[in-house]
N, C-alpha and C positions, 0 to 999 in steps of 0.2 A: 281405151277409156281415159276421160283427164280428169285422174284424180280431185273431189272435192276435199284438199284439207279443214275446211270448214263443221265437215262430217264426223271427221276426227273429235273436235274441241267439243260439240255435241254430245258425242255419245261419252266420252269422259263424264260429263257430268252425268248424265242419264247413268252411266254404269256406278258413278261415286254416290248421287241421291238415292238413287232408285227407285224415281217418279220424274213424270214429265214435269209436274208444279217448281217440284224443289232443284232441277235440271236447268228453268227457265228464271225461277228468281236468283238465281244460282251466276247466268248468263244474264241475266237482265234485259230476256226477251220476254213477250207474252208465250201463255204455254199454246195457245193455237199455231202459233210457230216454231216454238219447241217440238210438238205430234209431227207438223208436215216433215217435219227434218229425219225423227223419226221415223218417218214411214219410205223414204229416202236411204235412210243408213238399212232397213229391213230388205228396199226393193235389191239392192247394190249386194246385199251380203247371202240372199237368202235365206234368213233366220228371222225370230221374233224377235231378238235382242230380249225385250221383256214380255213378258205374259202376266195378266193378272191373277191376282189369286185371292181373291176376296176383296178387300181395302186396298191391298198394297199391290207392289207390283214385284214380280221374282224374274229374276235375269235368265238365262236360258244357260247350259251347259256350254253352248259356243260363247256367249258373251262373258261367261266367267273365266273360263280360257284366255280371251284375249285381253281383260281389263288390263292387267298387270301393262303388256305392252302398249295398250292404248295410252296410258297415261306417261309413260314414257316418251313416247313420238311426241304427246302434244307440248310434255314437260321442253322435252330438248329444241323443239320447232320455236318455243318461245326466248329458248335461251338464245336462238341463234336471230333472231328477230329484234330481241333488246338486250347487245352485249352488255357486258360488265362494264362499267366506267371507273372499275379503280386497276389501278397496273399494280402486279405483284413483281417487283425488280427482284426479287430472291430467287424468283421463279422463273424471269423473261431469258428466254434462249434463243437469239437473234444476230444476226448476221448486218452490221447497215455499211452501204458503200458511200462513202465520201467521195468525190471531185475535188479537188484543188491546186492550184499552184503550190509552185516550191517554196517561196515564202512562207505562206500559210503550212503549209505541209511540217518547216522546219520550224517554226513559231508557237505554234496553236494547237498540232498533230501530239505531240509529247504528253503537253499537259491535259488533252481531250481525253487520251488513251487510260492516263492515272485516275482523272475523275470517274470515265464509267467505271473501270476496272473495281473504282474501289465501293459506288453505289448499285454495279448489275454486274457480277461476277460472269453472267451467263450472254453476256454481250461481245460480240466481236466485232474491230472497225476494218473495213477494207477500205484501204485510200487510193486512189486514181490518183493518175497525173492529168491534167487538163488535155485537151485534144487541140491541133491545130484548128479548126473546124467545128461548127455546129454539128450535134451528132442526137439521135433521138433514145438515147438511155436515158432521160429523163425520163421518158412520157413510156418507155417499155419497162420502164422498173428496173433495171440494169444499175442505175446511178440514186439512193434514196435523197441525198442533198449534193446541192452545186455549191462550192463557195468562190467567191470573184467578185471580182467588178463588173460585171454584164448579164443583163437583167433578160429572160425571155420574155418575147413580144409577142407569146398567145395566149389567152385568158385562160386554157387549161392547167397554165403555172401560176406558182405563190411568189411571192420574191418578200424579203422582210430585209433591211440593212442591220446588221448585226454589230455596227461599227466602223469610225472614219478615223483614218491613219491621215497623218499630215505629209504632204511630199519633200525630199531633200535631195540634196547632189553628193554622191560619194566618188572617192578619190583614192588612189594612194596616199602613202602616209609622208612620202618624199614626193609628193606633186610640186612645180614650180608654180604652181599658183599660190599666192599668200592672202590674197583680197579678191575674194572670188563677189563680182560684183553683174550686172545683167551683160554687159560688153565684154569683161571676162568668159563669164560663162559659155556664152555664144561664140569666143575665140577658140576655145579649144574643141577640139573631135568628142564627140558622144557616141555611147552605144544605144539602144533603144529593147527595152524586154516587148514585146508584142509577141502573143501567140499565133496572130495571126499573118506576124511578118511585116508587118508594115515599117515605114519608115519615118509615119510621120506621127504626131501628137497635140495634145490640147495646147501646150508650152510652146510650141513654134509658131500659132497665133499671136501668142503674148506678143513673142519675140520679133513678129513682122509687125505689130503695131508700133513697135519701139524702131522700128527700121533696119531689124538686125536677122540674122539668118544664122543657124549652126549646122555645123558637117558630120552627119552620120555616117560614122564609116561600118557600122554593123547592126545587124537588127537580130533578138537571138528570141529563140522561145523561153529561156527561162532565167530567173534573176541571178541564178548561179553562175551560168554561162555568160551573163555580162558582166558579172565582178571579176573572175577568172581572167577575162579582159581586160578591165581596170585594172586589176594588180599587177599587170605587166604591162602597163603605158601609160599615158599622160592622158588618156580618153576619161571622160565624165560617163558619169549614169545615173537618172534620177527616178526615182523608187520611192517605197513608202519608209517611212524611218524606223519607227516601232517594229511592225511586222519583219522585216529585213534582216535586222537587229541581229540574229543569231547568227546570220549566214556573211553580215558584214565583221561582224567581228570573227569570224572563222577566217576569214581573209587577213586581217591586222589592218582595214580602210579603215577612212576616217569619213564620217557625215560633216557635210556643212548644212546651213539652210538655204531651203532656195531663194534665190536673190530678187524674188518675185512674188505677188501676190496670187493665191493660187487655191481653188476651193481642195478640201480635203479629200484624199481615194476612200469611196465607200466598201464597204465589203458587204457584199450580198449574199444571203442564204437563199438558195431558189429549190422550190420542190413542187413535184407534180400533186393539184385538189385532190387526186385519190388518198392522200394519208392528209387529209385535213382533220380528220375526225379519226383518226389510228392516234393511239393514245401513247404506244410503242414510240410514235414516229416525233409526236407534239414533246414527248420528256429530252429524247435526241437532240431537235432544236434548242431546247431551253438549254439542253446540257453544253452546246458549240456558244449559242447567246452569249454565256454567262462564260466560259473559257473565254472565247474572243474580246470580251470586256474584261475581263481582270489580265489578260495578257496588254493589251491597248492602255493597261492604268498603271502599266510597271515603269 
């Protein structure tokens, strides 16, 4: 039998008035449709539900029995039908998994961790390293936010830019370069961060507009593994300068600026429409938002 919950919400009231009249101005139906309903919950349960007894109308031994829980199922069926829109952070015990590179990771991961810690005690972050590869923890719930520079191309994702880092060229701090200028630049060896290994870039455009070409002698998955690099040679690598920031100065490099005109790296927040409307999920963003913007303002 496929359950009518409609039946339910019915006889609630029929069992809380205790007349079909006051049942239906109750529900804001007419009472000839209140009866048929009635006669519906009587056929389905075998009982009168109510019987008259002069004026009024008296409930039946079965229907006083079940009131209690009737009102219940319809109470909790409504709560799950129009949740709560306020979040209790005192209360929230939640688990959310970040994606990011190591940049961000070393940047932005720090001060993320001390902000919920100190507004959702009951919050915990799990941070991924980026994959070489597109992978679908996005859309299976595996991954709650992506952060990066690359944006997914299926409308069942969000993407929001959370913030734009300027690019620059880091170096040893003993580089023989002094005047690091575009013919400069393009003189010496570079490494390239790509996770997905490539060897080439927006900046090598530039640089064949200008009629110049640079030598990639390495391409690494992560910004760490190409400063490691630089600290022990006279190789370039250009990055974002802010974000960076922690893991250049872990090294003792020194930033220059790029010797070229160049739009800013955005940092993307991507998350799957399913927590559009998770209220857990929307405080999350605002909480990376607002980190990623006062980290970018230092």
């Amino acid at each position: 039998m496929q359950a009518d919950l409609n039946l339910l919400v019915v006889l609630d009231a029929l069992l809380e008035e205790g007349s079909v009249m006051g049942a239906a101005q109750r529900l804001h139906l007419s009472s000839p449709a209140v009866s048929r309903t009635l006669g519906r919950i009587r056929k389905v349960t075998g009982d009168d539900i109510l019987v008259r007894t002069g004026h009024s109308m008296t409930p039946t031994p079965y229907a006083l029995g079940i009131a209690e829980e009737v009102h219940r199922l319809v109470r909790e069926a409504n709560a799950v039908l129009a949740p709560s829109r306020e979040l209790d952070l005192a209360e929230l015990e939640r688990t959310f998994t970040i994606q990011c590179h190591d940049a961000l990771a070393s940047s932005v991961v720090p001060a993320l961790v001390g902000r919920i810690a100190e507004r959702a005690p009951g919050v915990r972050l799990r941070v991924l390293a980026e994959h070489s590869g597109d992978t679908d923890d996005l859309r299976h719930g595996r991954v709650d936010l992506e952060l990066g520079g690359g944006i997914p191309d299926l409308p069942e994702f969000r993407s929001e830019v959370f913030g734009t880092d300027p690019l620059a060229v880091v170096m040893r701090s003993a580089h023989p370069c002094t005047e690091l200028d575009l013919r400069a630049y393009a003189a010496y060896p570079h490494v390239l961060v790509s996770r997905r290994g490539r060897f080439t870039a927006p900046i090598d455009d530039l640089l064949a507009a200008e009629g110049l070409q640079r030598k990639v002698i390495a391409t690494v998955a992560t910004v760490h593994s190409a400063l490691q690099i630089v600290a022990a040679s006279d190789a370039l690598v250009t990055t974002t300068a802010i974000l960076c920031r922690p893991l250049i100065e872990a090294f003792g490099l020194v930033i220059r600026p790029l010797p070229a005109e160049s739009p800013q790296a955005r940092i993307h927040g991507n998350w799957h429409q399913r927590y559009d409307s998770d209220l857990a999920h929307a405080w999350l963003r605002d909480q990376v938002r607002t980190t990623v913007a006062d980290v970018l303002a230092r």
